[in-house]
N, C-alpha and C positions, 0 to 999 in steps of 0.2 A: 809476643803479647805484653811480654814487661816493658817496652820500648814504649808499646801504643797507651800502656796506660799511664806510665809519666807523663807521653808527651801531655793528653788528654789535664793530667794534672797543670803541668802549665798553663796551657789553654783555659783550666779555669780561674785560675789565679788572675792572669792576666785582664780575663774578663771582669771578673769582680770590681778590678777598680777603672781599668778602660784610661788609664792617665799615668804621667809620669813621676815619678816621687815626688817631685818639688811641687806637683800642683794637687797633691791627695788631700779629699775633702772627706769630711763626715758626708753618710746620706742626707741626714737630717739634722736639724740643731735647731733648737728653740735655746735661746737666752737674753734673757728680764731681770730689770732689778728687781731685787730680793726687796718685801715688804719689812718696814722698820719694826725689829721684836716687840713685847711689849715688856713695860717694865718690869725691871728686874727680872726677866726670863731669864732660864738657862739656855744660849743657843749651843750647838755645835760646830766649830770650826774644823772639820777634818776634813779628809780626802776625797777624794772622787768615788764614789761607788759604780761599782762594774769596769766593764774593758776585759781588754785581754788579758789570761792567767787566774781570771777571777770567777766565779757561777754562774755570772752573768756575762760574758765577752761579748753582746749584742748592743750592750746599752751602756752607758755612761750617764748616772745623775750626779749632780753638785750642784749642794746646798750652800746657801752664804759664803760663795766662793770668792776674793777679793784679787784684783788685776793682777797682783805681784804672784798671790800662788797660778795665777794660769802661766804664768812666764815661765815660772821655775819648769812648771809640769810640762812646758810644751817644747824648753829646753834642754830639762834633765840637769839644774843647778839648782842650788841652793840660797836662801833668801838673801846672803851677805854680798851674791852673787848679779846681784838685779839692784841697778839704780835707776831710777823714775821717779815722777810726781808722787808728793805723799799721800794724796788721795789714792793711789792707785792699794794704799794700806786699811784705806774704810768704806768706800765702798765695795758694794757686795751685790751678787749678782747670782742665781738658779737657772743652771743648765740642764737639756737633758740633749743627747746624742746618740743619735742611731750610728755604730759602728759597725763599716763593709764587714763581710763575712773572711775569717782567716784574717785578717789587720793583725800587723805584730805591734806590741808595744811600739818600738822606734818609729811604726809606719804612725801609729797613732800619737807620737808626738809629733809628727810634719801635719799632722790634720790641726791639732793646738794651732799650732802656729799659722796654719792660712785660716782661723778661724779668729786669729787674734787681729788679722793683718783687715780679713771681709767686715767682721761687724764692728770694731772698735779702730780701724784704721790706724791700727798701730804699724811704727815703724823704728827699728832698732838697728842698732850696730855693736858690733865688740868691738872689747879693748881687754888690754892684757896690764891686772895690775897686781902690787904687793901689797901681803892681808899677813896680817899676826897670824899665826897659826899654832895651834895646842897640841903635841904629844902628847898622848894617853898612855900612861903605863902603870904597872901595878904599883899600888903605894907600897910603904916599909913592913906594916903593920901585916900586909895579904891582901887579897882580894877576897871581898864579902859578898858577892855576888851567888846567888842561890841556882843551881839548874833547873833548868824547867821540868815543868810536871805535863807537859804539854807532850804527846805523839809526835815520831818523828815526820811523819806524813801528816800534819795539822797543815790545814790552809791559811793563809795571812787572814790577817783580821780586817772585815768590813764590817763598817757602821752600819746597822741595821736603822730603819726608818722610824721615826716617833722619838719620845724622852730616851736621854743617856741612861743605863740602868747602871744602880751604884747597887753595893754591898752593905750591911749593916753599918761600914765604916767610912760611910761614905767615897768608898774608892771606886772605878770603874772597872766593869765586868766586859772583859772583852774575851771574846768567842773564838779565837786565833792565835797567830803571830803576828805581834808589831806593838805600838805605843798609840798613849791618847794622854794629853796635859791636858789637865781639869785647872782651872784660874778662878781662885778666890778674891773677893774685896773683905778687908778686914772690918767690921761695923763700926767699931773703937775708933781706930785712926786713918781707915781706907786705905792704909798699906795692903799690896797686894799680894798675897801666898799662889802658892802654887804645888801642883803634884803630879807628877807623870809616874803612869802605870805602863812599865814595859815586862810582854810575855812573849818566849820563845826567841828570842833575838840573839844572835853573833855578837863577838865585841866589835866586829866591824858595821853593823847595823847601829851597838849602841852609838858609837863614835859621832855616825851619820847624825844623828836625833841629837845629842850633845850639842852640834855644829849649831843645828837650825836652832838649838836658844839661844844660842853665844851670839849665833850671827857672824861668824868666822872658820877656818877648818878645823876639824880635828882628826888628827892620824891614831890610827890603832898600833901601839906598837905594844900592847899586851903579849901574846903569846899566847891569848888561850883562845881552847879551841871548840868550848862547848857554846850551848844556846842557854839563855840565861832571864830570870823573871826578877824583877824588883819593882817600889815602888821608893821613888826619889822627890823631894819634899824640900823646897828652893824659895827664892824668892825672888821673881821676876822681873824681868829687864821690860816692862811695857809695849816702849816703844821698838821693840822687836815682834810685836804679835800685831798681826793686821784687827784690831778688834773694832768694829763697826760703831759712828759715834750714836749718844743715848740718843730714846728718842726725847719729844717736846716733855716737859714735866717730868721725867726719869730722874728721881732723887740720887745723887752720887755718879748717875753714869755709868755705862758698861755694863756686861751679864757679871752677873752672879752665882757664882758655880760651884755648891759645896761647900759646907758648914765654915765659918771663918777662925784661924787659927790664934793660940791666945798671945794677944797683946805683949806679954809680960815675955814669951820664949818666942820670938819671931824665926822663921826660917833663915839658913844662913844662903849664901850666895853660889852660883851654879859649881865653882871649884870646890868649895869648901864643902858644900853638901853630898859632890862626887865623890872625894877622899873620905868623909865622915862616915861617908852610909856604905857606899858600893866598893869602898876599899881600893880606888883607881887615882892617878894623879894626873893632872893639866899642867904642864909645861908651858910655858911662851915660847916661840919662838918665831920665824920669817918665814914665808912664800910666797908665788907669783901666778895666779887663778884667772881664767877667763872672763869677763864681768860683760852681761848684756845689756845695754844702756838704752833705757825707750825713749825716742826722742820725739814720738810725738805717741799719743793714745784719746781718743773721748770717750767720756762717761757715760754715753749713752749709745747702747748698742744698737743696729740697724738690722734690719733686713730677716727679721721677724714675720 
């Protein structure tokens, strides 16, 4: 009986997608360019909501999703990691996808990518190059990193639908594990601040998230071993954030996200605010990273 009902598990597995990994597709997929914000909204740039591991594993939506983050997602790299057109950084595009039943994340990244390849005709290659790279390690001073208040069984954090809810201090309320960078424009001089709220995270998680501002790696060679909450208060590399251009008349450009920070004490810069606040140091140093290069992509998706 235990024989007949694996096999029978096989048998359904196999059903389900009916195809060989290189050719697994979503059931379903609707994606549209995303309508231009209004001004000065606050949009959301973050993740994917649903898939596997998540409450929803049936479904996949993405809001103001821009070409570069589908690559990373459908490769499993990092943005320093993807070269292409600079549009592939503004516009923006809402997905939603029906995911086969049982898909593991990996199956559901080979669907990314025949989904990048059918409506956007994109077509990519690697290459193998060297990237500055940051040691993370404990400063001299400690690490000021606080433990989290979060359950060991807490689920990652997904973006819930409608406005980002902030706290009296204007910081972001997230319901989980994980991060969210909130991006200010300064009124005074349109310098830009910034603030990432990370809950529950590893230092090998913060590392990750570190990486994707820098835009380069960063290795965890801390030693510790707990999960950890802060909120870190920087100030902005731009052209590292895919941020959608204004629309017609949009005074200054770009959302607006978050009381603006004062003029006179500006935020200081992503190492210096990592060693200042969170007690952690960024090293330079050299490695050699896989980089996926789109050599050809359009801006307008098909087969809607």
């Amino acid at each position: 009986m235990r024989h007949l009902l694996w096999i029978a598990g096989v048998l359904t597995c196999l059903s389900v997608f009916g195809q060989t990994a290189d050719s697994l597709t979503f059931e379903v997929a609707s994606v549209k360019r995303s309508p231009a914000p209004d001004p000065n909204a606050r949009v959301f740039f973050g993740p994917p909501r649903g898939g596997p591991g998540t409450p929803d594993p049936g479904q996949i939506t993405w809001t103001n999703a821009a070409l570069r983050n589908m690559v990373m997602t459908a490769y499993d790299v990092q943005t320093y990691q993807v070269t292409g057109p600079d549009w592939m950084n503004t516009e923006r595009y809402d997905i939603v996808a029906k995911v086969p039943v049982g898909a593991t994340k990996a199956q559901v990244n080979v669907m990314w990518q025949n989904l990048l390849t059918e409506r956007f005709g994109m077509v990519v290659h690697h290459e193998s190059k060297d990237f500055q790279v940051d040691e993370m390690t404990i400063a001299k001073g400690g690490s000021k990193l606080k433990e989290t208040d979060l359950p060991p069984d807490a689920e990652s954090f997904t973006p819930a639908a409608g406005p980002l809810k902030l706290d009296k201090n204007g910081v972001p309320q997230i319901n989980g594990s994980g991060a969210i960078t909130l991006i200010s424009l300064n009124a005074a001089s349109a310098s830009p601040t910034a603030r990432m709220v990370v809950k529950g995270l590893p230092s090998s998680d913060i590392a990750s998230k570190l990486a994707g501002l820098l835009r380069h790696p960063v290795i965890d060679k801390t030693g510790l071993t707990g999960k950890y909450d802060f909120t870190l208060e920087f100030t902005p590399d731009l052209s590292g954030f895919p941020l959608p251009p204004p629309p017609p008349g949009a005074p200054g450009g770009g959302p607006i996200a978050s009381s603006p920070a004062s003029a006179s004490d500006p935020p200081a810069s992503i190492p210096s605010a990592v060693e200042k606040q969170l007690g952690l140091k960024l090293t330079s140093t050299k490695g050699k990273l896989d980089v996926v290069v789109v050599d050809r992509a359009g801006k307008i998706p098909t087969g809607n």
